[in-house]
DRENDO-1510 file (C-alpha; in Angstrom, 1 decimal, always signed):
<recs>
REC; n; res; u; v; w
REC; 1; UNK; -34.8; -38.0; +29.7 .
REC; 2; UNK; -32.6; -37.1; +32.4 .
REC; 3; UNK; -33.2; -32.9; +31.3 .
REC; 4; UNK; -36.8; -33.3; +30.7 .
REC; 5; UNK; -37.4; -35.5; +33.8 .
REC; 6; UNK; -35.1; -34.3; +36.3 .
REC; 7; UNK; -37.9; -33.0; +38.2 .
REC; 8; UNK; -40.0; -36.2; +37.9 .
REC; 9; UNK; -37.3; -38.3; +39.2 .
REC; 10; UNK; -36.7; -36.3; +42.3 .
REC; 11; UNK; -40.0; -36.5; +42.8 .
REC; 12; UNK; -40.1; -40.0; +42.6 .
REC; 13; UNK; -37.1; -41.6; +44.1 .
REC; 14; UNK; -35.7; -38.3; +46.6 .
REC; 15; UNK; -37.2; -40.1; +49.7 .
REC; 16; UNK; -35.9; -43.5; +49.1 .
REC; 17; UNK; -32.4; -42.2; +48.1 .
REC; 18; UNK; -32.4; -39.7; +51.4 .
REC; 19; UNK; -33.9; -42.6; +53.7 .
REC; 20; UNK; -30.9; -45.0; +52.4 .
REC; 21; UNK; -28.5; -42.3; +53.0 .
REC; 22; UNK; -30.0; -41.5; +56.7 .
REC; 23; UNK; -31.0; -45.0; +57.9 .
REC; 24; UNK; -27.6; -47.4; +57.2 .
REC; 25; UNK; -29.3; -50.1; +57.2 .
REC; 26; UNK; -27.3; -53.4; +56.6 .
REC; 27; UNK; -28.7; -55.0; +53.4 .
REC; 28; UNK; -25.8; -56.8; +51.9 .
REC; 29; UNK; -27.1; -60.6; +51.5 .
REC; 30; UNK; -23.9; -62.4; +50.1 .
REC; 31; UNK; -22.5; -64.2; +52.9 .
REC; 32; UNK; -19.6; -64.3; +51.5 .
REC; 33; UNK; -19.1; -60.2; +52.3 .
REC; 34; UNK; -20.6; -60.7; +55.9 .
REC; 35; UNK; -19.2; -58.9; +58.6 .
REC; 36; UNK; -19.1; -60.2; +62.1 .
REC; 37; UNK; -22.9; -60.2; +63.7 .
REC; 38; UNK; -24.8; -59.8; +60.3 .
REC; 39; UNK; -27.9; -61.3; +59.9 .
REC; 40; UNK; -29.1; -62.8; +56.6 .
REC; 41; UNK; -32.9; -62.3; +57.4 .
REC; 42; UNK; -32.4; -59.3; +59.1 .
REC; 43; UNK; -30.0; -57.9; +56.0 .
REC; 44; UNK; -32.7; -59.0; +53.3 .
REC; 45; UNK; -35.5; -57.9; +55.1 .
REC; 46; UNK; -34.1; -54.0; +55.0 .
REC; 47; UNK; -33.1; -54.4; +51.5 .
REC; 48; UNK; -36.7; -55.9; +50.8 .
REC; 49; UNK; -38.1; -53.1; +52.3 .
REC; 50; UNK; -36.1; -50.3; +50.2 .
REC; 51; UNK; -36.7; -52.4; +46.8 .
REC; 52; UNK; -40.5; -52.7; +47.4 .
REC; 53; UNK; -40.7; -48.9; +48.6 .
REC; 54; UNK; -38.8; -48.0; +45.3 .
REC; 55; UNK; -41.1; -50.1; +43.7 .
REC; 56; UNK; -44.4; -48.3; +44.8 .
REC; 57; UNK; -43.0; -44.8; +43.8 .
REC; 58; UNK; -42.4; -45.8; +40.7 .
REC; 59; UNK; -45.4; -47.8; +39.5 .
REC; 60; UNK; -47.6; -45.2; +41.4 .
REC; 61; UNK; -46.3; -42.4; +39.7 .
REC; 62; UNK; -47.2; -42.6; +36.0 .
REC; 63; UNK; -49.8; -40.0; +36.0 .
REC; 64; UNK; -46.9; -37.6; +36.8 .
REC; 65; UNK; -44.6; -39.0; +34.6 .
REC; 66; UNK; -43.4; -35.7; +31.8 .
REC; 67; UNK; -45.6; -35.7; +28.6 .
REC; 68; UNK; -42.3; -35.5; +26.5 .
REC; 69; UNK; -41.3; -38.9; +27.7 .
REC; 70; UNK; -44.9; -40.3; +27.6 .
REC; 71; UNK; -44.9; -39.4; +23.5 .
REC; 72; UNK; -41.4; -41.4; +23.6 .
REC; 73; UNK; -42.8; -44.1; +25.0 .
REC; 74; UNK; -45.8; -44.2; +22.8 .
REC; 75; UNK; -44.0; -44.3; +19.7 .
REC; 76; UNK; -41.6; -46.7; +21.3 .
REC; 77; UNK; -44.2; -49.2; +21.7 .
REC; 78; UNK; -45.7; -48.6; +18.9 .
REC; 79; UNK; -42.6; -49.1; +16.7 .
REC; 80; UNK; -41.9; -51.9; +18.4 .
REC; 81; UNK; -45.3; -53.9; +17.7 .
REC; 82; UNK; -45.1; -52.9; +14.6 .
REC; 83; UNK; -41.4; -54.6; +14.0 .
REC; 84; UNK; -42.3; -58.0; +16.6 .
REC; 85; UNK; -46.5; -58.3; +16.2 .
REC; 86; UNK; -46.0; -62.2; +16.9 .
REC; 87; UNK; -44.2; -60.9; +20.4 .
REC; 88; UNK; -46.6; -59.5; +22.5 .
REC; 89; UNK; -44.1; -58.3; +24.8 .
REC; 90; UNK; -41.9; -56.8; +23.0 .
REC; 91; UNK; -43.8; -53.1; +23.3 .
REC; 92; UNK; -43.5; -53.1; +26.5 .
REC; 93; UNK; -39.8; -54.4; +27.0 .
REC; 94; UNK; -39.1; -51.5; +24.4 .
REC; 95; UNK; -40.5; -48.7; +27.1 .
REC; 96; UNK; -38.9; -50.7; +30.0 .
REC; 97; UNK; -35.4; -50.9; +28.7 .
REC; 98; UNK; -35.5; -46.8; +28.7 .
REC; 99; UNK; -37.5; -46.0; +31.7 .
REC; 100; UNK; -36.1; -49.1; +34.0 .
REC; 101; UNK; -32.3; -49.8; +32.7 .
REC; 102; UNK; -31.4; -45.9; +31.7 .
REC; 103; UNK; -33.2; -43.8; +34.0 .
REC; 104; UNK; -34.4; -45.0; +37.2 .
REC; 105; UNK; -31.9; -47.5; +37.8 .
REC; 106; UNK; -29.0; -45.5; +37.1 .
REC; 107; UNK; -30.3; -42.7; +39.2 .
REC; 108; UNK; -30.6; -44.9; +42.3 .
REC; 109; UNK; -27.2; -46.0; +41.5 .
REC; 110; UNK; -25.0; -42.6; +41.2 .
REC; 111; UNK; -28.2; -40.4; +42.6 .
REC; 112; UNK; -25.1; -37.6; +42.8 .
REC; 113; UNK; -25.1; -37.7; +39.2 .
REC; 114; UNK; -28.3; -37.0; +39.0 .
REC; 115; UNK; -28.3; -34.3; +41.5 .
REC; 116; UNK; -30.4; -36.4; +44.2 .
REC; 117; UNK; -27.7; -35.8; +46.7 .
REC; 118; UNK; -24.5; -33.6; +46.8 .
REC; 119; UNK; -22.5; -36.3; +48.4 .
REC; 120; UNK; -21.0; -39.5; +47.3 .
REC; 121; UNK; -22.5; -42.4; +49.3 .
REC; 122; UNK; -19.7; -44.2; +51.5 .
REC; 123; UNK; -19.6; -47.9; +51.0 .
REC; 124; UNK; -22.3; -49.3; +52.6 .
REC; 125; UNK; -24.7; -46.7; +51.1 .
REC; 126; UNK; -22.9; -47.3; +47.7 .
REC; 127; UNK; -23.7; -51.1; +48.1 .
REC; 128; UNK; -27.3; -50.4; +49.1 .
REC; 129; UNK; -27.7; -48.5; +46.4 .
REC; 130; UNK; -26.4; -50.9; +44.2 .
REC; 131; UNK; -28.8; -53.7; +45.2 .
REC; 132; UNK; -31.6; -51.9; +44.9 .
REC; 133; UNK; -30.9; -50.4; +41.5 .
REC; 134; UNK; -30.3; -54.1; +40.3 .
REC; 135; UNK; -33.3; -55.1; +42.1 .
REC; 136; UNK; -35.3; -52.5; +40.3 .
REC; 137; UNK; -33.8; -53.2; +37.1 .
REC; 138; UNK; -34.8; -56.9; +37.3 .
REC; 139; UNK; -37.9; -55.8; +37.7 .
REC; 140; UNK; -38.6; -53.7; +34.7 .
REC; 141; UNK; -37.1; -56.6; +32.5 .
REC; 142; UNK; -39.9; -58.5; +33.8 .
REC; 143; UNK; -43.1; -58.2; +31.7 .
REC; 144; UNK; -44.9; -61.0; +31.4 .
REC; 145; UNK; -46.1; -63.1; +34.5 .
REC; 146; UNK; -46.6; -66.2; +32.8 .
REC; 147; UNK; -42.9; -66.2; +32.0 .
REC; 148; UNK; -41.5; -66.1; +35.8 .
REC; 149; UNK; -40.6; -69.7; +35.9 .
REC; 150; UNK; -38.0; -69.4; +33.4 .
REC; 151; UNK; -36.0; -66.5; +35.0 .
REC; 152; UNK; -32.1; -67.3; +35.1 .
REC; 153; UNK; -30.8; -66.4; +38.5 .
REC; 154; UNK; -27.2; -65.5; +37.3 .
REC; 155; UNK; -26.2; -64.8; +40.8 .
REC; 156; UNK; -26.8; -67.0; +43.7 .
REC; 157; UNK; -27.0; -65.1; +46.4 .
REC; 158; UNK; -29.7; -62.8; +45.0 .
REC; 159; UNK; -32.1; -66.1; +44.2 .
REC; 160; UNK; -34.0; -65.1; +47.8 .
REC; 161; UNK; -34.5; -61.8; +47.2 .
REC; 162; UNK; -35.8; -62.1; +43.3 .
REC; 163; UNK; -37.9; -65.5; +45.1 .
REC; 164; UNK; -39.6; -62.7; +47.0 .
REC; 165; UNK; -40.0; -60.0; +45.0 .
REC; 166; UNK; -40.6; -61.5; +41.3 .
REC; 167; UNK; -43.9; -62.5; +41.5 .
REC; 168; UNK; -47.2; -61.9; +39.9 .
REC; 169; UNK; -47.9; -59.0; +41.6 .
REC; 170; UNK; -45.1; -57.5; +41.3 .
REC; 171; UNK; -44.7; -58.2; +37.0 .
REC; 172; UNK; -48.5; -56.4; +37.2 .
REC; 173; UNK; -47.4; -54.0; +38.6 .
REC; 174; UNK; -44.7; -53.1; +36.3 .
REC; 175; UNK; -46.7; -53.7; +33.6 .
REC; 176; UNK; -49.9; -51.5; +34.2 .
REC; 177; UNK; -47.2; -49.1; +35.2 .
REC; 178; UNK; -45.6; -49.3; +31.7 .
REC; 179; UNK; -48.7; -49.3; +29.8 .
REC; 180; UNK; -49.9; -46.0; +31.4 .
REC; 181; UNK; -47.3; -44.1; +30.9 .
REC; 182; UNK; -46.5; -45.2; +27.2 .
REC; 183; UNK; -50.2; -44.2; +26.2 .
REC; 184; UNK; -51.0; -41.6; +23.8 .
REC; 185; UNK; -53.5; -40.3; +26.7 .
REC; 186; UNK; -50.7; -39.5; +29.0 .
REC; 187; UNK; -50.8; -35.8; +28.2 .
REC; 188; UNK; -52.7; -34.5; +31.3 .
REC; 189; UNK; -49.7; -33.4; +33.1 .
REC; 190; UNK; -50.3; -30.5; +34.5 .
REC; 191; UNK; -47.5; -27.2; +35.0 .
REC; 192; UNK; -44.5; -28.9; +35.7 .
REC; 193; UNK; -43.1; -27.3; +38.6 .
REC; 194; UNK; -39.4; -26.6; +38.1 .
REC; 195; UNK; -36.2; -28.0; +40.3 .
REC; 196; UNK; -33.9; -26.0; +41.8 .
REC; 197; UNK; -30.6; -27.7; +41.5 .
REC; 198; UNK; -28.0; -25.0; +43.1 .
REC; 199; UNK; -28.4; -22.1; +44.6 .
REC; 200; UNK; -26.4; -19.6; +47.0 .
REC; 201; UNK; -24.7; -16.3; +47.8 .
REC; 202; UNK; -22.2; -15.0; +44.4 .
REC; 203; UNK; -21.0; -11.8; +43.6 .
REC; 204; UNK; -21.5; -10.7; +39.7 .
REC; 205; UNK; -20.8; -7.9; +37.7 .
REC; 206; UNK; -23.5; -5.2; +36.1 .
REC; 207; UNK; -24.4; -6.7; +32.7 .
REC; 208; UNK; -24.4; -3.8; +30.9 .
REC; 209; UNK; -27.0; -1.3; +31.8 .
REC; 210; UNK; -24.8; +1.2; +34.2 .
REC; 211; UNK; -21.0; +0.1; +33.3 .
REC; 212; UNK; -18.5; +2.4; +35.1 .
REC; 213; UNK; -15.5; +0.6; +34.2 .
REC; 214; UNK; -13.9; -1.9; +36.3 .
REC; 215; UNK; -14.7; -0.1; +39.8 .
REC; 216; UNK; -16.2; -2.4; +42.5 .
REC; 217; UNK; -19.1; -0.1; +42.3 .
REC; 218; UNK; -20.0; -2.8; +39.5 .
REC; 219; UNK; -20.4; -5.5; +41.3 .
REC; 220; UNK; -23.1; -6.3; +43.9 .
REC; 221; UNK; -23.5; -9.3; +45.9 .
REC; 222; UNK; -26.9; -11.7; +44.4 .
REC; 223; UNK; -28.4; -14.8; +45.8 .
REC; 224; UNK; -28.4; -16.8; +42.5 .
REC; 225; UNK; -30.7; -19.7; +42.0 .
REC; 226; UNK; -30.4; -22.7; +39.5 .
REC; 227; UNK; -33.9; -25.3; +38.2 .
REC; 228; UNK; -33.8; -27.4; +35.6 .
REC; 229; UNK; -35.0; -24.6; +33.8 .
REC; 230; UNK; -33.6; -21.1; +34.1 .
REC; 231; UNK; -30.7; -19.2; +36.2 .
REC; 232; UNK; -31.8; -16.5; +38.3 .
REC; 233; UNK; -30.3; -14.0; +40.9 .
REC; 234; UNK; -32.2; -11.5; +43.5 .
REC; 235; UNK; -31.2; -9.6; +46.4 .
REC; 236; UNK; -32.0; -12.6; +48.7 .
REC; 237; UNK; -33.6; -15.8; +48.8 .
REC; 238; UNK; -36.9; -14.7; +49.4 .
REC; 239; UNK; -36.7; -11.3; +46.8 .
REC; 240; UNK; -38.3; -11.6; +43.0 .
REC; 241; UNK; -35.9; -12.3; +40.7 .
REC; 242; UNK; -34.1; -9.2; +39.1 .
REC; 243; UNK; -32.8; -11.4; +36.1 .
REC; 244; UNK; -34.0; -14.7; +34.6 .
REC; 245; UNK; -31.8; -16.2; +31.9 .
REC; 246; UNK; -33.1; -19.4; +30.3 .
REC; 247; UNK; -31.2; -22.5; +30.2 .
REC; 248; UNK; -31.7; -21.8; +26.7 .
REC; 249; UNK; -29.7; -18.8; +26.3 .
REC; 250; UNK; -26.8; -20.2; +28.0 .
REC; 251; UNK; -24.5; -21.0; +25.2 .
REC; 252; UNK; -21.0; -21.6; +27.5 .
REC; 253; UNK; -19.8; -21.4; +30.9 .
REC; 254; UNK; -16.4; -20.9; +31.3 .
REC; 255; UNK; -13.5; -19.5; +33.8 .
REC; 256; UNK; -12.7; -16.2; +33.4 .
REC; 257; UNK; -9.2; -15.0; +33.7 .
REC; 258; UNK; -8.3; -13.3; +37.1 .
REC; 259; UNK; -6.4; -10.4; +35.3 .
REC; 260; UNK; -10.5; -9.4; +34.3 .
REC; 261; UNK; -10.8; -8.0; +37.3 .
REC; 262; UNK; -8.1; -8.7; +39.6 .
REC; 263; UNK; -10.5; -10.9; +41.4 .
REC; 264; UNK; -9.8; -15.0; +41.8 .
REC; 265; UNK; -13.0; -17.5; +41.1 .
REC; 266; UNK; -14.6; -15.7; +38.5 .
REC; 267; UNK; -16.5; -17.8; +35.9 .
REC; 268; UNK; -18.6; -16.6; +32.9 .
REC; 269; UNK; -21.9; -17.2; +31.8 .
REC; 270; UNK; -22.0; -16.9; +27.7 .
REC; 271; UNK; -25.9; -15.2; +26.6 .
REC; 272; UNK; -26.3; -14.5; +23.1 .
REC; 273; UNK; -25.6; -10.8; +23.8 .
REC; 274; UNK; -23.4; -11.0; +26.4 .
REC; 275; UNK; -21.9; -12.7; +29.1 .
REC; 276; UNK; -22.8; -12.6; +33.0 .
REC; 277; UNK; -19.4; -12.3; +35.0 .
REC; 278; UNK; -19.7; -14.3; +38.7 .
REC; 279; UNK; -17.4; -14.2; +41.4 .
REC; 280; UNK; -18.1; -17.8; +43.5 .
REC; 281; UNK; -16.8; -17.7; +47.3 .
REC; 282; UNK; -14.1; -20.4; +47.2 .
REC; 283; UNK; -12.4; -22.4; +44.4 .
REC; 284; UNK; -14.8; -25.6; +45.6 .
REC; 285; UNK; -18.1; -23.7; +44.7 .
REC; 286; UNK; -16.6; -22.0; +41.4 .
REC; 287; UNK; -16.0; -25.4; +40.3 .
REC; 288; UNK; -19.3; -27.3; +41.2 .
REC; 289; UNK; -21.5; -24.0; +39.8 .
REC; 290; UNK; -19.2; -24.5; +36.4 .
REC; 291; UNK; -19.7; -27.9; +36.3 .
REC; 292; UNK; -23.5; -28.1; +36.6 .
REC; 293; UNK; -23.9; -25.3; +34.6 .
REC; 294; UNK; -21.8; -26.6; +31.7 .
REC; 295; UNK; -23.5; -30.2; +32.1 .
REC; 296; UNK; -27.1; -28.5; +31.6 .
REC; 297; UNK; -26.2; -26.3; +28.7 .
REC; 298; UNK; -24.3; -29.6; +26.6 .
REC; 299; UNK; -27.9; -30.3; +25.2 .
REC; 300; UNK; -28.1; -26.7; +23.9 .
REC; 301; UNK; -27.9; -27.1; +19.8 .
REC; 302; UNK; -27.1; -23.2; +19.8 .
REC; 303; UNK; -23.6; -24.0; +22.3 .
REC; 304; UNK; -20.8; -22.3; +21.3 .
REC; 305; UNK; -17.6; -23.3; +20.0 .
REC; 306; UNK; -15.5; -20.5; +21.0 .
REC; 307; UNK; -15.4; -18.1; +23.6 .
REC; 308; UNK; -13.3; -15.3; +25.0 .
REC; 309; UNK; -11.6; -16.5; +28.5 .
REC; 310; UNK; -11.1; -12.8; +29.5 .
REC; 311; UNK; -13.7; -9.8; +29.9 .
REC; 312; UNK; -14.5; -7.4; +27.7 .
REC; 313; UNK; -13.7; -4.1; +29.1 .
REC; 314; UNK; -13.3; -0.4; +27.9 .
REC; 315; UNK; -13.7; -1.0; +24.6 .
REC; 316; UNK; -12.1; -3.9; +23.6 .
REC; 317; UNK; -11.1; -8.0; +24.8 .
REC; 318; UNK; -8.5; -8.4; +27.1 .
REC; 319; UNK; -7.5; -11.8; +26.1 .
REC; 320; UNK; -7.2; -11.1; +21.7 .
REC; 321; UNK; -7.8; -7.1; +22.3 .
REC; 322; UNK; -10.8; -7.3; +19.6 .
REC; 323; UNK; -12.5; -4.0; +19.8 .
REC; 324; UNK; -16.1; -5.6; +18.7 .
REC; 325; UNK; -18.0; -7.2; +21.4 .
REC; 326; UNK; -19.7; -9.7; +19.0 .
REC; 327; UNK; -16.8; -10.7; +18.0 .
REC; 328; UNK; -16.3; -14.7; +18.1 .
REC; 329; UNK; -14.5; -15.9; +20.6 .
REC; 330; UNK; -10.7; -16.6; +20.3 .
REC; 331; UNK; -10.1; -19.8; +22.7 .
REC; 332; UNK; -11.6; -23.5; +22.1 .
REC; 333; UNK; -14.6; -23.9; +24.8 .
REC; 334; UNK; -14.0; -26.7; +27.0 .
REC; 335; UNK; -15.0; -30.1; +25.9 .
REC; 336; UNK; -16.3; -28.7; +22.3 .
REC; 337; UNK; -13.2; -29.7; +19.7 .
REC; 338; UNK; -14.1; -27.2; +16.7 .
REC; 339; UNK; -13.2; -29.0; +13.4 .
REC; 340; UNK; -10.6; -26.1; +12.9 .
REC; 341; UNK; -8.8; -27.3; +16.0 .
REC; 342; UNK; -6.0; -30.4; +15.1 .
REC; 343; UNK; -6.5; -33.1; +17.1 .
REC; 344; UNK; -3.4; -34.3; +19.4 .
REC; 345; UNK; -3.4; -38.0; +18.0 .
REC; 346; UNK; +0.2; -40.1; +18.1 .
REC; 347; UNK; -0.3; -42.2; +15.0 .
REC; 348; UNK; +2.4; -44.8; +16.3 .
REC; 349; UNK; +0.7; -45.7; +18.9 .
REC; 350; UNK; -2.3; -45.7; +17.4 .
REC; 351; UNK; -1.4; -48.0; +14.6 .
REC; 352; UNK; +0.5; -49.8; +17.5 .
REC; 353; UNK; -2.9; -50.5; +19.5 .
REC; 354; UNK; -5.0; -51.4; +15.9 .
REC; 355; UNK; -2.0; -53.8; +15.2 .
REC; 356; UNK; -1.7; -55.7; +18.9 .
REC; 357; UNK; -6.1; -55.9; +18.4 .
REC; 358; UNK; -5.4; -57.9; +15.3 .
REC; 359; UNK; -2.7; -59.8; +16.0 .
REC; 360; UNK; -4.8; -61.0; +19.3 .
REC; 361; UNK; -7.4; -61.8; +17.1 .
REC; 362; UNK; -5.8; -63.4; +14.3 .
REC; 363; UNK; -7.2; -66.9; +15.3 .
REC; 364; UNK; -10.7; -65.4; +14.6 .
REC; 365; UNK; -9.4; -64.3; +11.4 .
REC; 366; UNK; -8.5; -67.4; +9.9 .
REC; 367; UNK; -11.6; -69.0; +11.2 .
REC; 368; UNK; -13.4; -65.9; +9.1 .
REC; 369; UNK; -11.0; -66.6; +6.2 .
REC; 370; UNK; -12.1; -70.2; +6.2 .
REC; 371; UNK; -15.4; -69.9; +6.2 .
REC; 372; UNK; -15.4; -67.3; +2.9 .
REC; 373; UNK; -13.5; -69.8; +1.4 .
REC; 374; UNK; -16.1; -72.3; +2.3 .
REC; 375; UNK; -19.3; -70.5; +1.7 .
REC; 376; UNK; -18.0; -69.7; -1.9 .
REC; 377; UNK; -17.6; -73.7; -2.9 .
REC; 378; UNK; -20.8; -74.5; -1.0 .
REC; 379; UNK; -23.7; -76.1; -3.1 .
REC; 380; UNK; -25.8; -77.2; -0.3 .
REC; 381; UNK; -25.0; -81.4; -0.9 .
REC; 382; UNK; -22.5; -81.0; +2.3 .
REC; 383; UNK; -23.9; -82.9; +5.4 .
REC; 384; UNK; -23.0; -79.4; +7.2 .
REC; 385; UNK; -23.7; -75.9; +5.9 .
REC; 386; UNK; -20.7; -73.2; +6.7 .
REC; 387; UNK; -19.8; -72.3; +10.4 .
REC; 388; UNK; -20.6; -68.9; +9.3 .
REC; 389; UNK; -22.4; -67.1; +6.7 .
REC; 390; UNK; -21.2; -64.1; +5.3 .
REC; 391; UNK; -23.1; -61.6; +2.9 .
REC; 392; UNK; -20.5; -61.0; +0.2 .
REC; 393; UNK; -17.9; -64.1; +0.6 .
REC; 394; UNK; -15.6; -63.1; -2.1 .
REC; 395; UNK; -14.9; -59.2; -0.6 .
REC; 396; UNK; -14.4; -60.6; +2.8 .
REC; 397; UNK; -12.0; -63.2; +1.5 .
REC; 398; UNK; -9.7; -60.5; +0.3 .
REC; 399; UNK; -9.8; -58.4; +3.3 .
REC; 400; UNK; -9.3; -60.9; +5.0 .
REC; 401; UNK; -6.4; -62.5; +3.1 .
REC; 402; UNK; -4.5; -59.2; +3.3 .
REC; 403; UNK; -5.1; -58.4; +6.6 .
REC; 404; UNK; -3.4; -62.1; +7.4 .
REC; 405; UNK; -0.6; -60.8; +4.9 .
REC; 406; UNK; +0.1; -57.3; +5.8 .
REC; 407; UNK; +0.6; -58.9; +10.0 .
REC; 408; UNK; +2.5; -61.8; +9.0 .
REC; 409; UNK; +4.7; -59.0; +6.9 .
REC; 410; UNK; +5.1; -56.8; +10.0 .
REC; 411; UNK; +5.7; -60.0; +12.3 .
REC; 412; UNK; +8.6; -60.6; +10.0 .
REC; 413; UNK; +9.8; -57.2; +10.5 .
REC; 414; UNK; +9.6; -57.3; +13.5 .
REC; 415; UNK; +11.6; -60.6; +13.7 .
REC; 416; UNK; +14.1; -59.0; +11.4 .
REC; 417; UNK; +14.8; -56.4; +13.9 .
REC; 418; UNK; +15.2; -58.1; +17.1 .
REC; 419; UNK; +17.7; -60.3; +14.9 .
REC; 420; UNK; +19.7; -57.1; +13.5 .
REC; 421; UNK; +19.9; -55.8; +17.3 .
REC; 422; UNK; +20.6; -58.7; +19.0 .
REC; 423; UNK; +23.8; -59.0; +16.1 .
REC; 424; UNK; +25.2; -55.7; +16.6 .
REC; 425; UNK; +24.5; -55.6; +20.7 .
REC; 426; UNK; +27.9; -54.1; +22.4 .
REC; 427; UNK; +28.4; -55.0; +25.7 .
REC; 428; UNK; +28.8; -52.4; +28.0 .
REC; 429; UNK; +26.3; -50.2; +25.7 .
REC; 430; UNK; +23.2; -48.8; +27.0 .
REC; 431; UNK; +21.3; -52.3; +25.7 .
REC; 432; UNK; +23.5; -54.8; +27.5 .
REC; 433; UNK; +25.3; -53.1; +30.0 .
REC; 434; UNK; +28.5; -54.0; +32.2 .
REC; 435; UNK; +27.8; -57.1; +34.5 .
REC; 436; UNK; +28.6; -60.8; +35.0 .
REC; 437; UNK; +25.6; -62.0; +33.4 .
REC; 438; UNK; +24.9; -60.2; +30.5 .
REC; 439; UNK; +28.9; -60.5; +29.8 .
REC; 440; UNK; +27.7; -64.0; +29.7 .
REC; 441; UNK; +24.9; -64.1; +27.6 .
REC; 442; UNK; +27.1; -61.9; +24.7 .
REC; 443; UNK; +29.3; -64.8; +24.3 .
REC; 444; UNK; +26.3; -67.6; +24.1 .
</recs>
């Protein structure tokens, strides 16, 4: 959702996230955080007002909501009728648990995440934000009208706002919203138009077409732009682009070594053939055009596992001095763990942290072990019926029996040792050493 409807959300939320940036508006309504001079009415009148704002982008935008999430959606509900038909709100709290809880409400919460802004909000943004996205939330878990007398306010200090905002109207809202954009009709979206996401002033290196070694001759400064769906660079801003990669051909994006080309902030762009070399202005920009490049090209199912981190230049790899350009790459890309590569695990620690989970849990365990025990005896003439029921009693008896066993054998070891150690304890040695009080304690 957040690839295919990057451009939708923008479209839908950028004004309210850029107005809450821009405005400051005091919203906070627990008292309890008040500053001096705050207002309650005042404070939940502005947070009203960004919450019902949200609110009418949202429901007002299904028509423009991306046919690939629409066909979600439908088959969604329909799965979800077809599992609950004596719920007849179960279709629609299907669709709202995607569209509400893991895509509109986390983008008004970290909208830098989601590329709405480049900045992270200060805190009073940040707790705006975080109002509204709960707000927004509470309102796409609200389907059914009839059922707003029952709502649980877990949180006091919201129970004016929700007072205000959950009511018929609203719950209407949300659901004529939800119903248009999980129906099978919802394919009349016309040309999405694409996003840009990044875009500035880079130096990069000739791909391949005029290659005159490793002369600056070869590289030529390119305003590069970034969408949601392709990477492009021109002579300017305003110039056609001289070369469009797809976000599906980029297959890695990595740091290239500076001993390339003797030139610092160089990153690599991976394409099945070959790989675009860009020079970024600073260290800051190399790092933000790696990151958002490398988050965009995770979803690619061609991604490589391997790349080379130098260029490939007169013949032959710099970094493994392969003399075939197709060759695969001889380094691990970044965040991809090859099944070739051994995984740095300390298994004593590990075993450690499996070991304190059980022992923590060990009065749950008993309780388990106790009901097997009962549910295998049980006939059904008992006044009550097991605290538990388990499918195959007899199996989880004898897991459970030797898990007890194996940690009350370790706890004895453990016991065991501390005795041993305690026994042969020197004083002055690195355990117990020289002073008044532990001289004391070695002769207790």
């Amino acid at each position: 959702m957040r690839l295919q409807g990057l451009h939708y959300l923008h479209d839908v939320l950028k004004s309210v996230v850029d107005d809450i940036y821009e405005e400051r508006k005091q919203c906070e309504i627990d008292t309890t955080k008040f500053k001096d001079g705050e207002n309650l009415e005042a404070n939940l009148a502005n947070l009203q007002h960004y919450i019902e704002k949200a609110f009418q982008a949202i429901v007002g935008s299904a028509a423009t909501c991306p046919t690939s999430m629409c066909e979600v959606f439908y088959y969604l509900k329909e799965a979800a009728s077809r599992q609950f038909p004596d719920d007849p709100d179960a279709k629609y709290s299907a669709v709202s648990g995607f569209v509400f809880l893991r895509f509109f409400a986390p983008a008004i919460l970290s909208p830098r995440l989601f590329h709405l802004k480049k900045e992270n909000p200060d805190e009073l943004v940040s707790r705006t934000l975080k109002m509204v996205s709960k707000a927004i939330q509470t309102l796409g878990n609200h389907v059914n009208p009839d059922k707003l007398s029952s709502v649980n306010m877990k949180e006091e200090y919201m129970t004016p706002l929700y007072s205000n905002i959950l009511d018929r109207e609203h719950v209407q809202g949300i659901r004529k919203f939800l119903e248009k954009v999980s129906s099978s009709k919802s394919k009349t979206k016309s040309m999405e138009a694409p996003v840009v996401l990044k875009e500035g002033y880079m130096i990069k290196r000739a791909q391949g077409r005029k290659r005159l070694g490793i002369g600056m001759k070869n590289f030529k400064r390119r305003w590069f732009r970034l969408t949601n769906r392709e990477l492009t660079y021109s002579k300017s801003d305003d110039c056609f682009p001289l070369c469009t990669i797809p976000i599906s051909d980029v297959l890695a994006v990595e740091k290239l070594e500076e001993e390339s080309f003797q030139m610092k902030f160089m990153f690599q762009v991976v394409q099945p053939k070959r790989a675009l070399y860009v020079q970024a202005s600073n260290c800051v920009e190399e790092k933000a055009w790696i990151d958002i490049l490398s988050n965009i090209c995770k979803s690619n199912r061609h991604r490589l596992s391997y790349y080379h981190p130098a260029a490939f230049v007169n013949g032959n790899w710099m970094c493994c001095k392969l003399q075939n350009e197709s060759d695969r790459g001889c380094t691990p890309v970044t965040g991809v763990v090859p099944w070739s590569v051994t995984l740095d695990i300390d298994p004593d620690r590990e075993m450690e942290r499996i070991y304190t989970l059980f022992k923590a849990n060990i009065a749950k365990l008993e309780k388990l072990e106790d009901a097997c025990a009962l549910q295998a005896v049980y006939q059904g003439t008992r006044s009550e019926a097991p605290p538990m029921l388990v499918e195959d009693s007899k199996s989880c008896f004898e897991t459970v029996k030797g898990l007890l066993y194996e940690l009350q054998q370790i706890e004895e070891s453990h016991v065991n040792y501390r005795t041993r150690r305690e026994e042969t304890r020197e004083y002055g040695s690195k355990q117990t050493p020289i002073g008044d009080e532990n001289f004391n304690n070695s002769f207790k």
